[in-house]
NULUM-193815 format. One record per residue (C-alpha): residue in one letter; x, z, y. Coordinates in steps of 0.001 Angstrom, whole numbers, plus 500000, padded with zeros to 6 digits. Last residue first. Example, Ala and Ser with C-alpha at 12.3 -4.5 7.8 and 13.67 -1.06 7.14 Angstrom:
% NULUM-193815
S513670507140498940 A512300507800495500 
//
This chain:
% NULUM-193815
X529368921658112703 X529638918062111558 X526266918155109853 X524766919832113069 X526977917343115378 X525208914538113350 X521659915654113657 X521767916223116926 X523383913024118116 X520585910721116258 X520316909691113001 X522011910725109993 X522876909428106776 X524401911695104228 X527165911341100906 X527029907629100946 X529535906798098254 X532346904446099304 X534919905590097181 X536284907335099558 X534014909316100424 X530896908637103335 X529123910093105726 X526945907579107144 X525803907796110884 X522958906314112967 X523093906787116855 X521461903848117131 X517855903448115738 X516791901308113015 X518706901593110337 X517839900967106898 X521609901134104959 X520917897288103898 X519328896389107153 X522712897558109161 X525066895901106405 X522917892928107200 X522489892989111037 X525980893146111449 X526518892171115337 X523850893448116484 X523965897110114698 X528028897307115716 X529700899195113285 X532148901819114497 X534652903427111884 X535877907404112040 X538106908317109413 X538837912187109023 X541675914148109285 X540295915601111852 X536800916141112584 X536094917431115570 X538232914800117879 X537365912118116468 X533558912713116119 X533915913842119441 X535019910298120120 X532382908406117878 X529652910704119707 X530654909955123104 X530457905739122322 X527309906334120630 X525508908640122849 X524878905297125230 X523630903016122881 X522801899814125020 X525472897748123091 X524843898715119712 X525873901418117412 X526369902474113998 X528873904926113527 X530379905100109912 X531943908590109355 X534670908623106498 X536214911679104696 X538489911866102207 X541139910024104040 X541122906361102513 X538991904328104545 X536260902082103076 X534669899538105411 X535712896304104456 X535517897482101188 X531560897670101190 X529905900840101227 X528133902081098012 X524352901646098333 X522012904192099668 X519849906277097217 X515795904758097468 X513797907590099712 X513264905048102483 X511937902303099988 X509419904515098771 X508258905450102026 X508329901801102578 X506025901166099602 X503684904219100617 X503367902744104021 X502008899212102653 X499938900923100067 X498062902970102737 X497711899919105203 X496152897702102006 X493739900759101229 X493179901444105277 X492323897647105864 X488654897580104320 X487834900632105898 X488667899470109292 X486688896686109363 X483691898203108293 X484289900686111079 X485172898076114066 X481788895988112435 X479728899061112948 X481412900021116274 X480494896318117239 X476601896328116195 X476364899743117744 X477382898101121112 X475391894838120132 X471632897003119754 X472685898787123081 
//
């Protein structure tokens, strides 16, 4: 009994002297989250006034859908499909981390909205 209590006590202890480092841990990548996205490279850029970046990997199956109805929705637009795998920088640098992610962005590459999942895009679109 005396090593049960012993262990809760230590758990607790513990605990309390990893919440202050957990707290400022989260409220650095809340931070970081709330930072404005940067331009969009060149390589990406599209001149119609309109461009929707699709980030996607190879198990994403909305992605594929979504990029079409994109299309189809929205034209006029410029629909561009980045594979998350395969550009692990450009996907780091715009913070995603689950596929469907979408930037809307103008032509001058300013990030106007980023949106994750299919919801949240046809809503936007809509």
């Amino acid at each position: 009994m005396i090593g049960l209590r012993f262990a809760i006590v230590l758990v607790l202890a513990f605990g309390l002297l990893l919440a202050p480092r957990w707290w400022r841990a989260r409220r650095i990548a809340d931070q970081r989250d709330r930072a404005p996205l940067p331009a969009l490279p060149a390589s990406l850029r599209r001149e119609s006034s309109r461009t929707w970046i699709v980030f996607t990997t190879r198990f994403c199956a909305q992605c594929g859908p979504l990029a079409e109805w994109l299309r189809t929705a929205r034209h006029g637009d410029d629909v561009v499909l980045v594979d998350a795998e395969r550009e692990p920088l450009i996907a780091e640098q715009y913070r995603v981390r689950s596929t469907p992610t979408v930037l809307v962005a103008d032509p001058s590459g300013r990030v106007h909205a980023r949106l994750v999942g299919t919801d949240a895009v046809r809503a936007y679109a809509s």
